[in-house]
N, C-alpha and C positions, 0 to 999 in steps of 0.2 A: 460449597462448590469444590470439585474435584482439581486438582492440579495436575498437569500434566507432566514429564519429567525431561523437558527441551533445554536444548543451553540456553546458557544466558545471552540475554539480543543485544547488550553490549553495554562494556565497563569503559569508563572513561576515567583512568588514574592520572593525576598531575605530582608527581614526587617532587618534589624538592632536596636541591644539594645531594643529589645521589646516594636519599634517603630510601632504603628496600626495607620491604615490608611493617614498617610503622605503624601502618593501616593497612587492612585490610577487610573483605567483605567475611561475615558469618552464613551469614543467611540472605537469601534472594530471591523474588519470586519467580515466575517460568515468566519468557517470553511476552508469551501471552496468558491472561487471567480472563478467565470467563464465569459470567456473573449473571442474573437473574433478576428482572425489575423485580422492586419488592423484596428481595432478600438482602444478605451482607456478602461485604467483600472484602477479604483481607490481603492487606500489601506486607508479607513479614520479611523487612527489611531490620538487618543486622551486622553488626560489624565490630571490629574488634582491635586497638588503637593499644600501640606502648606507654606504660606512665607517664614520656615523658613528652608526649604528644598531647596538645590541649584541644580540648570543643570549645568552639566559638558559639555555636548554632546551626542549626538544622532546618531547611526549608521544603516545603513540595510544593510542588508546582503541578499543574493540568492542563492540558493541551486537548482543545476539543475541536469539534468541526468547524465552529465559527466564534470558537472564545479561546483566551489564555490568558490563566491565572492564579494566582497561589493560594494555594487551599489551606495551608498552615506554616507555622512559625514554634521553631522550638531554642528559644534563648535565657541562658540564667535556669534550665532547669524548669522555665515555663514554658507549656503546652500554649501557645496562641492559633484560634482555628479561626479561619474567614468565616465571617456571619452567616455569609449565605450557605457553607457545608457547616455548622456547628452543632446544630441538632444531632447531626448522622454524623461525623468524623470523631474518631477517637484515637489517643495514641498510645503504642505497644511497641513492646522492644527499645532497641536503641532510638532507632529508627522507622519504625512499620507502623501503622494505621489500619484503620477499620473503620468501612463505610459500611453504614444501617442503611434500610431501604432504596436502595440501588434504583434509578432511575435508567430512561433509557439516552436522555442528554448527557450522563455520568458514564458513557463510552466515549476512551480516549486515549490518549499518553499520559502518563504517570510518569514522576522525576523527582527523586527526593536527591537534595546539595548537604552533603558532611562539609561542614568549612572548621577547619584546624586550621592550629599552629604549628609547624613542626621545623625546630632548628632557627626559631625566629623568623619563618616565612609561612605567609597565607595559602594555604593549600584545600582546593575545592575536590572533593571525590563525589562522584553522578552515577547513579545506574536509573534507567530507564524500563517500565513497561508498558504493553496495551492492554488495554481492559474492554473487551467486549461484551456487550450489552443484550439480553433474549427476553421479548415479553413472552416469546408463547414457544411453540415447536422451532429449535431453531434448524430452520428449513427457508429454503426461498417463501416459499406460497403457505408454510403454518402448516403444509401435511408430510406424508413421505407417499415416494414413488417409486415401484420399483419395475424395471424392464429388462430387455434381453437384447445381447448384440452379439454380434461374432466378432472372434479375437482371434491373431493367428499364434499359436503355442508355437516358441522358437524348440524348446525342450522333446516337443513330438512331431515336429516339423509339417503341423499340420492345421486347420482352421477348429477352432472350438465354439461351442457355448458359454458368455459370461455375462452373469446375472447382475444387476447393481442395483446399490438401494441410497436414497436420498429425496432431494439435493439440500446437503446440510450447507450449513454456512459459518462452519468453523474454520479460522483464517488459519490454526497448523492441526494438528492431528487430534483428533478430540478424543478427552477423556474417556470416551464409552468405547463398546464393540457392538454387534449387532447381530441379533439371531437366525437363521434360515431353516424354514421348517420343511422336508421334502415332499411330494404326494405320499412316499410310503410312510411320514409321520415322524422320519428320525430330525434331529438336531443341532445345529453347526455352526459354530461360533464364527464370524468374520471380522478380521482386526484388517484386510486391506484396503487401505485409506488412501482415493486419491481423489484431486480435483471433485470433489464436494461428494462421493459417494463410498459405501463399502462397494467388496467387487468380492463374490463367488464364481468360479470357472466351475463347469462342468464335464466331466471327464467321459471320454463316450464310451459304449454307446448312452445316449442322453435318456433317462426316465421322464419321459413325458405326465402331464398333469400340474397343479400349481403347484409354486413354492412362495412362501409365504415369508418374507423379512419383517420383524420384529424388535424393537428395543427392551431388552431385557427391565423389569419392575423398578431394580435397584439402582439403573441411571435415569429413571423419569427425572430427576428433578436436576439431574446435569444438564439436560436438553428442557430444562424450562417447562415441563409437562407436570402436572398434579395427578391427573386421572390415570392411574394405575390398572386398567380392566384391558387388555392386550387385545380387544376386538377392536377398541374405539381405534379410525380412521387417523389419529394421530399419533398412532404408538405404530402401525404395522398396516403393511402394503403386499399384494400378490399380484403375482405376473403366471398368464398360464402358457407353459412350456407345448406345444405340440409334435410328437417326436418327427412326423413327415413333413411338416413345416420346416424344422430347424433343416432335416436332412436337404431339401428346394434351397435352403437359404443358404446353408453354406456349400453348395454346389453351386450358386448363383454368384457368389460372391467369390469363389474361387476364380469360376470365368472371367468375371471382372477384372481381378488382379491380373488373368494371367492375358486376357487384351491388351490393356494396359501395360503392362511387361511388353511385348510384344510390338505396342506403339512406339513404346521410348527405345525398343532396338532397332527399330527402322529408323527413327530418327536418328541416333547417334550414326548408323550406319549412310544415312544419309551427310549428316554433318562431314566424315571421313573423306568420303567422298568429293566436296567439297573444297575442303583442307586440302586433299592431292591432287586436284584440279589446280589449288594457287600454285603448291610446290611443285608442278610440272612446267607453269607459265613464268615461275621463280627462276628454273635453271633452265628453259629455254632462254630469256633474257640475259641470262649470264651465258651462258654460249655464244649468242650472238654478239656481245663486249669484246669476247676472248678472242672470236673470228675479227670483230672489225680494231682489235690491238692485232691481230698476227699480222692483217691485213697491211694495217700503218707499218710494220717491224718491217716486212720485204718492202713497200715501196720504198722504204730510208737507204736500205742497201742495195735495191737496184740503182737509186740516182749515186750511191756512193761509188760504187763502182763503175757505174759510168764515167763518175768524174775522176778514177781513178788513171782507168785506160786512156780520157782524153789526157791526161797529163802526161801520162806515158809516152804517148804518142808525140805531143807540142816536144817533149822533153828528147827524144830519141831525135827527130829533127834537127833542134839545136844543138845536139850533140855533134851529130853528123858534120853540122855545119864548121860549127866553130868546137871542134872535139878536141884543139892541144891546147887552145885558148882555156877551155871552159870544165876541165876535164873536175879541174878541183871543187869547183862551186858546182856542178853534175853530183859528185859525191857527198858533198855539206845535203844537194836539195836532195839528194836520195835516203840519209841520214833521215831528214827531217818529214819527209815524207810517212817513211817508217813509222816513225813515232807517232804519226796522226795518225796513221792506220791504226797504229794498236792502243792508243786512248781511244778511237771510235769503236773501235770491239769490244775495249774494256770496259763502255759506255752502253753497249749493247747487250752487254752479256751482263751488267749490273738490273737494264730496262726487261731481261728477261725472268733474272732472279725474281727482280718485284712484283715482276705480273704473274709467276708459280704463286710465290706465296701468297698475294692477295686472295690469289682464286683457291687458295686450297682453303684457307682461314675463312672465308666468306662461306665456306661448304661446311664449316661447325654446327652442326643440329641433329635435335633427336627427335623419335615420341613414340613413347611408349602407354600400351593398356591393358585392361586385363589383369586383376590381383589374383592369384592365385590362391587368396581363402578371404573371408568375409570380413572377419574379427582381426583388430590387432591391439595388443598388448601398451599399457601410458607409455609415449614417446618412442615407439618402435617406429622406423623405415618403413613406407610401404615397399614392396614390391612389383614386379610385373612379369607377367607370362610372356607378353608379345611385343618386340620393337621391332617397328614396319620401317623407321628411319634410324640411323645409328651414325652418320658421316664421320666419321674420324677416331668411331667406335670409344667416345671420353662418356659413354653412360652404361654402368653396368648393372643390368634389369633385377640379376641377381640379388644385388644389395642394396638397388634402389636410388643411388649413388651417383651426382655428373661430374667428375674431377675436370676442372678450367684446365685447358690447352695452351689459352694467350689470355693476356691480358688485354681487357677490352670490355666492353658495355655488352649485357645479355637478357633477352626476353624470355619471360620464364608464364608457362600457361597451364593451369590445373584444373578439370573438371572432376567433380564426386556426388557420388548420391547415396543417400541412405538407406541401409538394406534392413535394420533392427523393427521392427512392426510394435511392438510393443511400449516403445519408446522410451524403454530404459536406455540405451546404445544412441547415442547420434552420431551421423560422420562430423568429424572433427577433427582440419587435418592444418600444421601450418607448413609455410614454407621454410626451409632451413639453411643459412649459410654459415656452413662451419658450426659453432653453436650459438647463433643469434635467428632469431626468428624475423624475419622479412616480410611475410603476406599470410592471412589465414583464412578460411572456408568453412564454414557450417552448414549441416543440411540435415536438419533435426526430421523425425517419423514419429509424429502425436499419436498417440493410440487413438486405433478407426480411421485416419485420417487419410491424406492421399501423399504419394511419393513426394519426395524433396530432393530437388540438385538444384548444385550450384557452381559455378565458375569462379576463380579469380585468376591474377593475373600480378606481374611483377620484373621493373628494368630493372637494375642494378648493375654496377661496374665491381668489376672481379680482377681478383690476378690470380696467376698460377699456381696449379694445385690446392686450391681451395674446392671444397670438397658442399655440393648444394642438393638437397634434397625434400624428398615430403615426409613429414611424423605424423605419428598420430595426436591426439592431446594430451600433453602430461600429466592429466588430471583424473582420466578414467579411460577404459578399452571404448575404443570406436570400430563402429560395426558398420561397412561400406556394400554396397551394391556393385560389387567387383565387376558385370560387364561393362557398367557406362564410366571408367574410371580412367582417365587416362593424366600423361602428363607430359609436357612438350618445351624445348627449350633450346636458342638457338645464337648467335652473335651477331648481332648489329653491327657492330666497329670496333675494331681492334686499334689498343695503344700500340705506333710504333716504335 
């Protein structure tokens, strides 16, 4: 059986005392091992230990659908194999085995235990693999199929032809490729491997008549096949291409997309609408506050002044009256008087500061949409073309960027959708404060499949100048649907 040339599906080292490389692996098998009832399977497990490092014993273990249990024992230099694998298990290498006659119960997890000494402590080293099991064609249904669909080519920006052949049942990339023979009779190897099929595209214009996928002679027995004669129904599948067909089809399917397109812009364009429908009924209601504070502000100073002048008046009287008597304590009450007056203005003129600034700070909001290109680069800014709201202008579209004004608690709202059709690209965006990530959005594009958005959403309390945006994901270029992209963010309450 062929191996394939995958990493390894995972080491599990325990060192001791800040012991480095004492131990280590030689040799390991791929991921995954794929094996053939009725044949052998080899686990070449090895590794390679300093003199001063001791073997204790070696164990493997099996992990199956409805069993677990150990298949051998290797102590003192003796080989001990469970009765029930002894016939068919042998041991090789330090560490590695060979199973005869391969059953299809004998699909599982594989786990051989190194247990040393090292420095005077017990130390266990584990690598693990699976081993997949094929009586016949390994295919869902024992045959292959091969069909036709349309894909949209990001590279020709345009809808094509793509052939596939399957449906295998290899859990990672399997050791063969797969032949495609054209109506004009040429010959074309396919190694692209996904979700259980090869995949040929066809570059237009498209040559109609059949193409024929095949498994080359020399991995019949990789895929569990004996009969070697490239007609039998198990080795090779044709699909027949009609050149006016495909041209209906991907005109058809064009249409489709571009409806579709077409629905989700009304809709967003409806949603907008919507949204400026609240934020109009938002600062109507804060206008009418403002009116019914200015409102309170004059009644206070008309009744003050009224009571100002009566006093004036009561005060000019008793002056009158008794003016050599009273003249002194007239100018003590005129004194003090004064002074009410101007803690009442100073009072007023503080009730007016706070009601500017409430109302200016309560108008902190943005939202922006519109990316300005499709693609962007691991951990880059998105951007935006168009901010329909900007209050206080703390977002700038250029850089993608909302620098905090005050300090205070803030709603933060992103929608994105995925524009990659092929599904290598998905949108993948988080949210960003400063350099911590806060909230994130995925909206993957399966190949064939239909559009993907999605929303999230995020409060957080901020101070000043702190600097909050969307990235793309650190891990690969994400590829957006830049009409329906938007990003909104605004102040709840402010610390005073």
């Amino acid at each position: 059986m062929a191996f394939s040339t995958l990493n390894v599906l995972a080491v599990i080292c325990i060192f001791a005392c800040g012991t480095v490389r004492s131990f280590e692996w030689d040799t390991v098998p791929d991921p995954v091992v794929y094996a053939c009832a009725g044949k052998t399977a080899t686990f070449p497990w090895s590794f390679r230990a300093r003199p001063e490092v001791m073997l204790t014993d070696i164990h493997w273990v099996f992990e199956g659908s409805f069993v677990s249990e150990i298949l051998a024992s290797l102590t003192h230099n003796i080989f001990l194999p469970n009765p029930t694998f002894s016939p068919r298990l042998s041991h090789v290498t330090p560490a590695g085995l060979i199973m005869r006659d391969v059953t299809m119960a004998d699909e599982g997890k594989y786990t051989v235990e190194v247990n040393v000494v090292e420095e005077g402590s017990y130390v266990t080293h584990r690598h693990s693999v699976y081993m997949q099991v094929g009586d016949k064609l390994m295919t869902r249904d024992g045959t292959l199929k091969a069909k036709q669909d349309p894909l949209w080519d990001d590279t020709k920006d345009q809808w094509v032809i793509r052939l596939t052949c399957g449906f295998f049942t290899f859990s990672g990339q399997p050791p063969i490729y797969v032949e495609w023979t054209t109506p004009a009779g040429d010959t074309t190897q396919s190694k692209d491997y996904s979700n259980g099929h090869f995949h040929l595209t066809l570059p237009p214009p498209v040559e109609g008549g059949n193409y024929t996928c095949s498994i080359p002679e020399q991995f019949l027995p990789d895929v569990c096949v004996s009969d070697g004669r490239h007609g039998n129904k198990a080795v090779a599948a044709s699909v027949l291409v009609d050149e006016t067909k495909v041209r209906l089809t991907l005109l058809e399917v064009g249409h489709r997309v571009f409806e579709e397109e077409n629905r989700v812009i009304k809709e967003g364009y409806r949603v907008i609408k919507e949204e400026n429908i609240v934020l109009k009924e938002e600062m109507n209601d804060t206008q009418t506050q403002m009116a019914s504070l200015t409102h309170y502000v004059d009644a206070q100073n008309e009744h003050l002044t009224h009571y100002v002048d009566s006093k004036d008046e009561n005060m000019t009287q008793y002056v009158d009256a008794h003016s050599e008597e009273v003249m002194t304590n007239v100018r003590r009450f005129e004194d003090k008087m004064a002074e009410s007056v101007e803690m009442l203005e100073s009072d007023l003129s503080l009730l007016s500061f706070s009601f500017n600034e409430t109302s200016e700070k309560s108008r902190v909001q943005f939202y922006a949409r519109y990316l300005p290109k499709s693609c962007y680069s691991k951990g880059e800014a998105l951007t935006f073309d168009d901010t329909l709201t900007n209050h206080g202008e703390h977002f700038n579209a250029s850089t993608g960027f909302f620098t905090v004004p005050y300090n205070g608690t803030y709603a933060f709202l992103a929608t994105i959708g995925s524009w990659d059709r092929s599904g290598e690209y998905s949108a993948e965006v988080y949210l960003i404060v400063d350099e911590t990530r806060v909230a994130f959005g995925f909206a993957g594009y399966p190949q064939g499949g239909n559009w993907r958005m999605t929303s999230f959403n995020a409060v957080v309390r901020l101070t000043t100048n702190q600097k909050i945006s969307l990235k793309a994901s650190p891990r690969k270029k994400s590829c957006f649907w830049s009409f329906v992209v938007s990003f909104t963010g605004f102040l709840l309450t402010f610390d005073p």
